[in-house]
RODRENMAR-214482 format. One line per 3 residues: their letters; for each residue x, z, y of N, C-alpha, C, O, CB. Coordinates in nm, 4 decimals. Each point is the difference from the previous one (the first is absolute). Last residue first. Glycine has a CB too. Layout:
N
A	X/Z/Y/X/Z/Y/X/Z/Y/X/Z/Y/X/Z/Y ~ ...
//
This chain:
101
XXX	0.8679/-1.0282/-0.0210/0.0733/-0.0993/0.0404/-0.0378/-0.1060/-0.0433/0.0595/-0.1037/0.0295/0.0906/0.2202/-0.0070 ~ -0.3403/0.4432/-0.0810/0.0003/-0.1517/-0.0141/0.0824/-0.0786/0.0996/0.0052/0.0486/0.1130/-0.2264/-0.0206/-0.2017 ~ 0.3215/0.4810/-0.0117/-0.0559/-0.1060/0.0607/0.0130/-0.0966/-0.0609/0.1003/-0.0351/-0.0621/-0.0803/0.1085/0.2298
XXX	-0.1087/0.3325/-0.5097/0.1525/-0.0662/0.0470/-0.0776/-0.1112/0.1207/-0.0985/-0.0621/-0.0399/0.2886/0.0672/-0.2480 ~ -0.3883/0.4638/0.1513/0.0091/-0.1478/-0.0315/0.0996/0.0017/0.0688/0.0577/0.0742/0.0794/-0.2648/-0.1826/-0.1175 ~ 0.1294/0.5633/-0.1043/0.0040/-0.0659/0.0899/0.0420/-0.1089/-0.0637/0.0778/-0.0027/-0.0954/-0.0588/0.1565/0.2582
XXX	-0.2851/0.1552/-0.4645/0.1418/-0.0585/0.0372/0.0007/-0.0718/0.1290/-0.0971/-0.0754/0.0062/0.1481/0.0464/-0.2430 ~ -0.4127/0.1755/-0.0706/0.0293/0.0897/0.0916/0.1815/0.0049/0.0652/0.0742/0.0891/0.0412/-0.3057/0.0400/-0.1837 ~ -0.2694/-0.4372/0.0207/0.1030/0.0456/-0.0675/0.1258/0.0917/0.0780/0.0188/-0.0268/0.1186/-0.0974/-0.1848/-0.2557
XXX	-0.5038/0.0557/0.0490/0.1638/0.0390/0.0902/0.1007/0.0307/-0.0497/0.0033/0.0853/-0.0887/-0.0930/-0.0101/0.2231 ~ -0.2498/-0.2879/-0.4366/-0.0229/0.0879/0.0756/0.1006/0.0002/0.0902/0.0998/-0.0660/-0.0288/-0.2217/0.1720/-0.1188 ~ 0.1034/-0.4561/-0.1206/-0.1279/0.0965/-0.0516/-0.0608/0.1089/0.1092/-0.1163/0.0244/0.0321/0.2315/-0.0377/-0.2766
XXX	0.2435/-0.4467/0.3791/-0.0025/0.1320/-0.1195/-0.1518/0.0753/-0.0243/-0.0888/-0.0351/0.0777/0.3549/0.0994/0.0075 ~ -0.0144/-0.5914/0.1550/-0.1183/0.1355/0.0139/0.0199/0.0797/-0.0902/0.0282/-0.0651/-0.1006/-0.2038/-0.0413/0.1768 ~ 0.5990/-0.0811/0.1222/-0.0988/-0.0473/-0.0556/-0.1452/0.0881/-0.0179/-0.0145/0.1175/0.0338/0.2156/-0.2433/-0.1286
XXX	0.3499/0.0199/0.3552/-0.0815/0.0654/-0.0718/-0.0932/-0.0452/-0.0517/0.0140/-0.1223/-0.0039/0.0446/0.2435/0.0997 ~ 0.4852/-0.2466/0.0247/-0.1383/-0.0191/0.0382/-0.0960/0.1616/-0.0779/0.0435/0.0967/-0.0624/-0.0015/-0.4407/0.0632 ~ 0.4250/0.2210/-0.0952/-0.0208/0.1196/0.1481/-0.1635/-0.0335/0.1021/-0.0455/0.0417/0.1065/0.3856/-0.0509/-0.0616
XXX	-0.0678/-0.1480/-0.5060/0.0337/-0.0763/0.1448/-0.0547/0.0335/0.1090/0.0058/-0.0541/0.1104/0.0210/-0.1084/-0.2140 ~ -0.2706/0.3633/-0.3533/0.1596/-0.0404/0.0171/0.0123/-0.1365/0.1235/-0.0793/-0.0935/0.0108/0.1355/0.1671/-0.3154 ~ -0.4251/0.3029/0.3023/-0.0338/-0.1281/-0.1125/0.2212/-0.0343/0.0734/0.0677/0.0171/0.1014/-0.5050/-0.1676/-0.1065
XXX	-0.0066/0.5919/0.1461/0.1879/-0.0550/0.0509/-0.0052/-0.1261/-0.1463/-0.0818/0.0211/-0.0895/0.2809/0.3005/0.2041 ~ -0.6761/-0.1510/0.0687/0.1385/0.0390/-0.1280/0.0766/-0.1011/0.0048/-0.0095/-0.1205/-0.0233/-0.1041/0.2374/-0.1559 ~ -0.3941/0.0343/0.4701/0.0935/-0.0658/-0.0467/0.1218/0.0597/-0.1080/0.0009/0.1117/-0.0517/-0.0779/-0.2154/0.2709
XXX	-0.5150/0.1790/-0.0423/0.1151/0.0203/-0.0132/0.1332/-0.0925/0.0040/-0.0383/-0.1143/0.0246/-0.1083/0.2553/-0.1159 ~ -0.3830/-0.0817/0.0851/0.0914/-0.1589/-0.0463/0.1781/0.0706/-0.0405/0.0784/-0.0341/-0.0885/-0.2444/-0.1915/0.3272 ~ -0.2341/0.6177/-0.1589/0.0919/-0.0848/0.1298/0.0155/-0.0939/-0.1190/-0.0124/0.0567/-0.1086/0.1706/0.1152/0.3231
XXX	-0.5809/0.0570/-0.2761/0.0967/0.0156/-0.0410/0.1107/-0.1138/0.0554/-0.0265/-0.1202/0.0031/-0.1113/0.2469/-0.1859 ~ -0.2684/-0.0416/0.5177/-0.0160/-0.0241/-0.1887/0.1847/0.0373/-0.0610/0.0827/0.0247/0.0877/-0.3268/-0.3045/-0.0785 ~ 0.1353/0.3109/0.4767/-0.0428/0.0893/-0.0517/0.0131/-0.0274/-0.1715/0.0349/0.0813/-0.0855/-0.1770/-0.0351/0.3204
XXX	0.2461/-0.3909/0.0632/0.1220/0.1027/0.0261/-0.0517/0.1499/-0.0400/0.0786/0.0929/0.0187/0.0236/-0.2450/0.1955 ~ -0.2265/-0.4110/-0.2187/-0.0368/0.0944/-0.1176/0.0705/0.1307/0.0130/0.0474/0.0420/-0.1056/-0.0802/-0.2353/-0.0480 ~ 0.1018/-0.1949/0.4438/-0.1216/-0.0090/-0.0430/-0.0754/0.1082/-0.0423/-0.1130/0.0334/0.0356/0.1894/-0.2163/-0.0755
XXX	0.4357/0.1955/0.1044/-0.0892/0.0188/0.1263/-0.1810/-0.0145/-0.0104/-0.0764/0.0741/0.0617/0.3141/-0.1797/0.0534 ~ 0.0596/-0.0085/-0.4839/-0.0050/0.1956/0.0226/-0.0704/-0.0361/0.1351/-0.1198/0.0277/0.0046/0.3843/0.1337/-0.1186 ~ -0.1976/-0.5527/-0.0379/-0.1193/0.0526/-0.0701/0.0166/0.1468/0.0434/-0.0967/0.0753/0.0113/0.0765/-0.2481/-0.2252
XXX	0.2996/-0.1232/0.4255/-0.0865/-0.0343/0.0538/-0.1275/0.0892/-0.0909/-0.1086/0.0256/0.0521/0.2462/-0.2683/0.0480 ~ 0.3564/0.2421/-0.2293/-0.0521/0.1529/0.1318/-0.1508/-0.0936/0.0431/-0.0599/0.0800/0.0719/0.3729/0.0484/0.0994 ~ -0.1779/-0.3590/-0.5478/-0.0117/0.1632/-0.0368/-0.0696/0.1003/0.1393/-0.0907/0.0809/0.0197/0.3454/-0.1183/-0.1959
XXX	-0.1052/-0.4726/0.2318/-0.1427/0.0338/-0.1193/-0.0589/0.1901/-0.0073/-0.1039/0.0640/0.0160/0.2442/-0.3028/-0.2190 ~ 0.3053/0.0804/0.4145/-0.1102/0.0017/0.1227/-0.1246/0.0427/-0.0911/-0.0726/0.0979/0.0178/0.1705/-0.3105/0.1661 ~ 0.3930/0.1912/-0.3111/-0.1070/0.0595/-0.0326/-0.1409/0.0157/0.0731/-0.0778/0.0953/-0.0039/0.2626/-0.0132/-0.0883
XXX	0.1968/-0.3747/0.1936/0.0199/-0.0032/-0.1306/-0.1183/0.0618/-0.0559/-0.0712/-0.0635/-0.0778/0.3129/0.0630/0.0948 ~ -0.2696/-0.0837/0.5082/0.1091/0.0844/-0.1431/-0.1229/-0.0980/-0.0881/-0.1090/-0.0566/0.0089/0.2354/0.4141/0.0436 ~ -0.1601/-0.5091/0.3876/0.0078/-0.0628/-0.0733/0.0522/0.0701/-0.1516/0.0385/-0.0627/-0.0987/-0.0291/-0.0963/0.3128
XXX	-0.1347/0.3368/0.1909/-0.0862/-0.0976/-0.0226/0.0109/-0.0414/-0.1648/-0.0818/0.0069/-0.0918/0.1043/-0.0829/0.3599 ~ 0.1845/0.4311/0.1076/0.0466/-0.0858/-0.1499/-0.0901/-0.0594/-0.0561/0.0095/0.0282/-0.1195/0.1319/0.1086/0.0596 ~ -0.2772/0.1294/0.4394/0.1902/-0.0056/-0.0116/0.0684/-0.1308/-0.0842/0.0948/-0.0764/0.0180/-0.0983/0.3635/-0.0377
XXX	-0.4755/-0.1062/0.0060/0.0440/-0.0750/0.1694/0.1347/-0.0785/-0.0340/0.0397/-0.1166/0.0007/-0.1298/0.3367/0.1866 ~ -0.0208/0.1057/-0.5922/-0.0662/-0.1462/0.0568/0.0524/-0.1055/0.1432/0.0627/-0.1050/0.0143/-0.2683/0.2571/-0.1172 ~ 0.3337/0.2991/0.1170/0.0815/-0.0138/-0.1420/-0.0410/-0.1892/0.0141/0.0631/-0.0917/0.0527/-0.1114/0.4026/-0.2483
XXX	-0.2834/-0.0115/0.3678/0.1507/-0.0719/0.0698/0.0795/-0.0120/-0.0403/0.0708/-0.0001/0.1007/-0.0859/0.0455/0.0239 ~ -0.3609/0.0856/-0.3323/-0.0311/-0.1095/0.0721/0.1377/-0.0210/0.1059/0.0343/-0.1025/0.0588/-0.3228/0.1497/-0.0892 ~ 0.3551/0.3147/-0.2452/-0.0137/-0.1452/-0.0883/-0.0376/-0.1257/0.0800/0.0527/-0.1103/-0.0137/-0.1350/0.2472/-0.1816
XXX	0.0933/0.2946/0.4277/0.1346/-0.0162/-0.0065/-0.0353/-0.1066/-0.0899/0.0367/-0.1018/0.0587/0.0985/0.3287/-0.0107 ~ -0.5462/-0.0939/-0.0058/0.0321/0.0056/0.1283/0.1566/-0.0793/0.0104/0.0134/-0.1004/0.0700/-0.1769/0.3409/-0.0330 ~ -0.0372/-0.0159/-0.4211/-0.0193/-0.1292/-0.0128/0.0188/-0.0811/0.1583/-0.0005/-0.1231/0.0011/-0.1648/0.1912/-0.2289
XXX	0.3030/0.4028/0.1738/0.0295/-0.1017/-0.1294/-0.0051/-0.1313/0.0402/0.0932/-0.0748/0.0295/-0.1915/0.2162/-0.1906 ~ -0.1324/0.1370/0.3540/0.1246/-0.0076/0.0922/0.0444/-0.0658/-0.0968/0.0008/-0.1208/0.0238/0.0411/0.3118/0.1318 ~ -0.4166/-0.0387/-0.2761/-0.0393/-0.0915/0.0809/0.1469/-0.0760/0.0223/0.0139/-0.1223/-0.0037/-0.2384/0.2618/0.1108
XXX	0.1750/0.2057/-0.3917/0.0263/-0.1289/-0.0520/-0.0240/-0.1196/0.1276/0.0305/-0.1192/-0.0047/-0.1107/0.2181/-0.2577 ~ 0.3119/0.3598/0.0479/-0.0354/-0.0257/0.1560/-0.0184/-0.1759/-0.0324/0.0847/-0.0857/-0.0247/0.0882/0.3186/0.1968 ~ 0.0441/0.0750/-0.5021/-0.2277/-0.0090/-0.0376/-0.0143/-0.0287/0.1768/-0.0958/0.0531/0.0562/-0.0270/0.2237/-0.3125
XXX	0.6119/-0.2798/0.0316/-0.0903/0.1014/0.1004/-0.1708/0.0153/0.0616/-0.0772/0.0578/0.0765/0.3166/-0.0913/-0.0214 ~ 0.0089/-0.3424/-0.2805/0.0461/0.1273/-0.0903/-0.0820/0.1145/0.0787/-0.1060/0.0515/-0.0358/0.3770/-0.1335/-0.0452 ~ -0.3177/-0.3310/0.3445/-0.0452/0.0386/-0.1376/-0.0099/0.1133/-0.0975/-0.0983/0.0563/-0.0482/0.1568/-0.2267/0.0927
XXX	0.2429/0.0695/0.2949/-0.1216/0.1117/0.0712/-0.0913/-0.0477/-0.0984/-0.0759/0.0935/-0.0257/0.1032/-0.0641/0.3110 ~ 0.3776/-0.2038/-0.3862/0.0141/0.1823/-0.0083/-0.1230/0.0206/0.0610/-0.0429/0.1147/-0.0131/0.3062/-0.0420/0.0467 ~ -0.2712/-0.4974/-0.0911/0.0563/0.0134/-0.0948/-0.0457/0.1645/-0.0005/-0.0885/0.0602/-0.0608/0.2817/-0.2807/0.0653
XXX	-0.1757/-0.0502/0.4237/-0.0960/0.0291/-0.1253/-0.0140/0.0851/-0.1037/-0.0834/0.0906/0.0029/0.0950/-0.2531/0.0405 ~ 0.4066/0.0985/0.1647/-0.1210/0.1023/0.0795/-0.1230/-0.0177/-0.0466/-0.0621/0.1006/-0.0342/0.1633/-0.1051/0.2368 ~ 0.1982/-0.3037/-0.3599/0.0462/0.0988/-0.0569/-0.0913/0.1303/0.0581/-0.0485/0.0869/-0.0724/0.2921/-0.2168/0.0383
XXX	-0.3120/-0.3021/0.2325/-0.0476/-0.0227/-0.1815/0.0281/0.1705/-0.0165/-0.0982/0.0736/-0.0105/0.2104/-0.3835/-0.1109 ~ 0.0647/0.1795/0.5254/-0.1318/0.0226/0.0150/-0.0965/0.0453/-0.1550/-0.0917/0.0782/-0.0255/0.1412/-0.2626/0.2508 ~ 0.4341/0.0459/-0.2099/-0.0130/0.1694/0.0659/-0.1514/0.0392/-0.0430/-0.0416/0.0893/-0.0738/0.2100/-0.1148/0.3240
XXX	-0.0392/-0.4241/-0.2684/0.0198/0.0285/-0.1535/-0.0433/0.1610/0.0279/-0.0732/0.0637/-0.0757/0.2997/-0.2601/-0.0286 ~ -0.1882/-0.0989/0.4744/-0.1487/-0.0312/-0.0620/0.0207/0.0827/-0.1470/-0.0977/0.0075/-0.0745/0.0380/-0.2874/0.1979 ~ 0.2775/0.3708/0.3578/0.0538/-0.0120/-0.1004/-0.1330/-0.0214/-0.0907/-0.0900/0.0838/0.0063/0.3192/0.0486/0.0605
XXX	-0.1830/-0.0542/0.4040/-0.0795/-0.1530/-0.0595/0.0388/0.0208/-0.1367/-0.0494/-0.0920/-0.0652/0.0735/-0.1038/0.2671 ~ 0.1142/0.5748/0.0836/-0.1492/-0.0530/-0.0088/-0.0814/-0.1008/-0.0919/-0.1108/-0.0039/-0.0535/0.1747/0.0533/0.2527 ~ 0.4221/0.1966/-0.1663/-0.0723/-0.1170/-0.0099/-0.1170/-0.0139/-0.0122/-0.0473/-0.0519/-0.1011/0.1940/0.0085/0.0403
XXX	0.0680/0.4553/0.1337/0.1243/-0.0444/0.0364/-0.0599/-0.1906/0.0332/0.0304/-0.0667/0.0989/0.1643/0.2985/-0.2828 ~ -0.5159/0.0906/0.0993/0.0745/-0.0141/0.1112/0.0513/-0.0464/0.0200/-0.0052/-0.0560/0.1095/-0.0031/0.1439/-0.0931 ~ -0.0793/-0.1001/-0.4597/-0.0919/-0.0739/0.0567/0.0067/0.0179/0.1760/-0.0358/-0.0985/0.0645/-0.1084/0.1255/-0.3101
XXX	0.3777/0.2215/-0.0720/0.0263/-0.1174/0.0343/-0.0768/-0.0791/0.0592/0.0517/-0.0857/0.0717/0.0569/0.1163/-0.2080 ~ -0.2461/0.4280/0.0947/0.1366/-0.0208/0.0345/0.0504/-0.1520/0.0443/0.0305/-0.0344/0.1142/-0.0054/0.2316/-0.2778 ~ -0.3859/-0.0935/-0.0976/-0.0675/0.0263/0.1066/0.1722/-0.0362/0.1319/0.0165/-0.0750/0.0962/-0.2774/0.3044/-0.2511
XXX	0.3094/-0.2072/-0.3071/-0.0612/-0.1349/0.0254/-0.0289/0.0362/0.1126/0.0569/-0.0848/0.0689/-0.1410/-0.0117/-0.2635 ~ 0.2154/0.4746/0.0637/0.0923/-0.0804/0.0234/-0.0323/-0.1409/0.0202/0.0772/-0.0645/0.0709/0.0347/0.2207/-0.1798 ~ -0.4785/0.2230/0.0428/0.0979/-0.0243/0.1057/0.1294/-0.0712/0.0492/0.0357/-0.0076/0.1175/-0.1426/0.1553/-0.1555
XXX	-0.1948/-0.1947/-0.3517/-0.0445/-0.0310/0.1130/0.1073/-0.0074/0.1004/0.0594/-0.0954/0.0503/-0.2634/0.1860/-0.1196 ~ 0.3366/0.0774/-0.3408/-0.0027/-0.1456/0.0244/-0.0495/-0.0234/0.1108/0.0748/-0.0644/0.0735/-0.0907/0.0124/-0.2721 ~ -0.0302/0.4956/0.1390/0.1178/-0.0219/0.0288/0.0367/-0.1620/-0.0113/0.0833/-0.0419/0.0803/-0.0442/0.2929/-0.1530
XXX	-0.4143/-0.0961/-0.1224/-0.0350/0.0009/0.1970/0.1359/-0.0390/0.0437/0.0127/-0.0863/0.0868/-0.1969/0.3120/-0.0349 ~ 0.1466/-0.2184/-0.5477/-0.0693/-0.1661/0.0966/-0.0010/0.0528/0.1970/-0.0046/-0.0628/0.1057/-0.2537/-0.0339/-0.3767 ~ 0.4174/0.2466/-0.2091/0.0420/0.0713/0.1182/-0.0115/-0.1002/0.1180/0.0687/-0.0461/0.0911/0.0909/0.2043/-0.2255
XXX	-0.0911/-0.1786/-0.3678/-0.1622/0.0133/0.0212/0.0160/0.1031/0.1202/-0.0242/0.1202/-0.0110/-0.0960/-0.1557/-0.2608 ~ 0.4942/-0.1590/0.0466/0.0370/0.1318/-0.0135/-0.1591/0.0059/0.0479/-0.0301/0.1172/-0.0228/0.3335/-0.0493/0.0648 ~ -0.2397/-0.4818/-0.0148/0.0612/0.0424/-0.1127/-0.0019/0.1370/-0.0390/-0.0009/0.0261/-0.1203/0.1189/-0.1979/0.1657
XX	-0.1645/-0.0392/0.3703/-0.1574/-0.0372/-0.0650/0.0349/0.0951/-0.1648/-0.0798/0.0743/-0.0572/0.0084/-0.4062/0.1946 ~ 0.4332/0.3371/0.2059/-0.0949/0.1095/0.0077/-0.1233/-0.0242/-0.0862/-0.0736/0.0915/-0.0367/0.1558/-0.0452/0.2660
//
């Protein structure tokens, strides 16, 4: 849905799994993500700090620790990078990420 720029409809299916798994720490990232897109920033950064809780230890902690800092200035963003990690980008990018592992 990030793809076609149909972020509520992302919401609602992350919103979806995240029933199914509460704890899912990659879900939490992705609900960010779309309530970003959706200029909802408190909640944004609300789902990143748990994303955090969750996963202490991602790969991308640097990035989601500056959007939470900085969640009005232009997002850190991310971009899909080969082996299904991500990285910071310029701006958002409008593809659903791949979970970190």
């Amino acid at each position: 849905y990030f793809s076609n720029r149909e972020s509520a409809k992302a919401l609602r299916l992350v919103d979806l799994l995240l029933a199914a798994n509460p704890e899912s720490p990659d879900e939490h990232k992705q609900r960010g993500v779309a309530l970003m897109h959706l200029r909802r920033v408190s909640e944004a950064v609300a789902a990143f700090r748990r994303y955090m809780e969750l996963a202490p230890n991602a790969p991308d902690k640097a990035t989601i620790q500056e959007q939470i800092r900085r969640p009005l200035a232009q997002p850190a963003g991310f971009e899909l990078v080969e082996g299904g990690g991500t990285r910071p980008a310029g701006r958002w990018n409008d593809r659903l990420f791949r979970p970190q592992r």
